[in-house]
C-alpha positions in Angstrom: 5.6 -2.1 -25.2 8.7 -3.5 -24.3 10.9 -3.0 -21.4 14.5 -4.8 -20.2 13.4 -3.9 -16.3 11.1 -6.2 -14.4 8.9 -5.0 -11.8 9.4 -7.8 -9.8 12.9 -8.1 -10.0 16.2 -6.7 -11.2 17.6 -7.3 -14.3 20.8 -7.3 -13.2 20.4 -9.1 -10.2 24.7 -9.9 -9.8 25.2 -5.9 -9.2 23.2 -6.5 -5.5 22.1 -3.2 -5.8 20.9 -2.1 -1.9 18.6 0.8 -0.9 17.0 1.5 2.7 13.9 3.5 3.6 14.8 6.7 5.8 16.3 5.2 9.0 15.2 7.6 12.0 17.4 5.5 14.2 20.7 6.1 12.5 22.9 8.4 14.0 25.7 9.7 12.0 29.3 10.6 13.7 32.3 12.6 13.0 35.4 11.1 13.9 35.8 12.6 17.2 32.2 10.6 18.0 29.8 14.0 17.6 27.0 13.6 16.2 26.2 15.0 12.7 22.6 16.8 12.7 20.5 16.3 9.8 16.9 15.9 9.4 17.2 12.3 7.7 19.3 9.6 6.8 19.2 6.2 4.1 21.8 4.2 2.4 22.4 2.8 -1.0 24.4 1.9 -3.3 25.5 -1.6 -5.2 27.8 -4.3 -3.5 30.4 -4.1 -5.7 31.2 -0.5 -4.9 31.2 1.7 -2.0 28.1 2.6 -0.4 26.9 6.0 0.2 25.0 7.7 3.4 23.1 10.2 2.6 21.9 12.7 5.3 19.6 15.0 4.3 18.8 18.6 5.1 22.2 19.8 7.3 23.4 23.5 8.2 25.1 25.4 6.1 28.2 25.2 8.8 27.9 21.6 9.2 28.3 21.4 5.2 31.6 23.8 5.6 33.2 22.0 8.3 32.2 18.8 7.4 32.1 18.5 4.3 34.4 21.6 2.3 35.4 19.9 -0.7 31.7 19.6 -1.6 30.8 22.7 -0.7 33.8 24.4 -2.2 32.5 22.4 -5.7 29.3 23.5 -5.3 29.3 27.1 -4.0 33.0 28.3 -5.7 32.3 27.0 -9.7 
């Protein structure tokens, strides 16, 4: 059987595609320098684009405040 990925190594290895374990270290700030609370964070993403953070498991206010236009797309379809 044939496959175009390697296990070993990407098969596109220009796009510098970047992915981190959980990092329990990271902390994640609003502008004002408050600290977001979620249960986990990790970044990835390619180096040709922007990266994303993605924290994992925050409250349902946190997602309002924070984040609206997501939660507006989610929760208003």
């Amino acid at each position: 059987m044939s496959s175009k990925w390697n296990w070993y190594r990407c098969p596109y290895p220009e796009d510098k595609f970047i992915t981190t374990p959980i990092i329990p270290e990271l902390k994640v700030l609003d502008v004002n320098g408050t600290e977001l609370q979620g249960y986990e964070a990790h970044f990835l993403g390619v180096e040709s684009e922007v990266f994303q953070l993605h924290l994992v498991d925050i409250s349902e206010d946190l997602m309002q405040s924070e984040f609206k236009h997501h939660f507006d797309a989610y929760y208003k379809k």
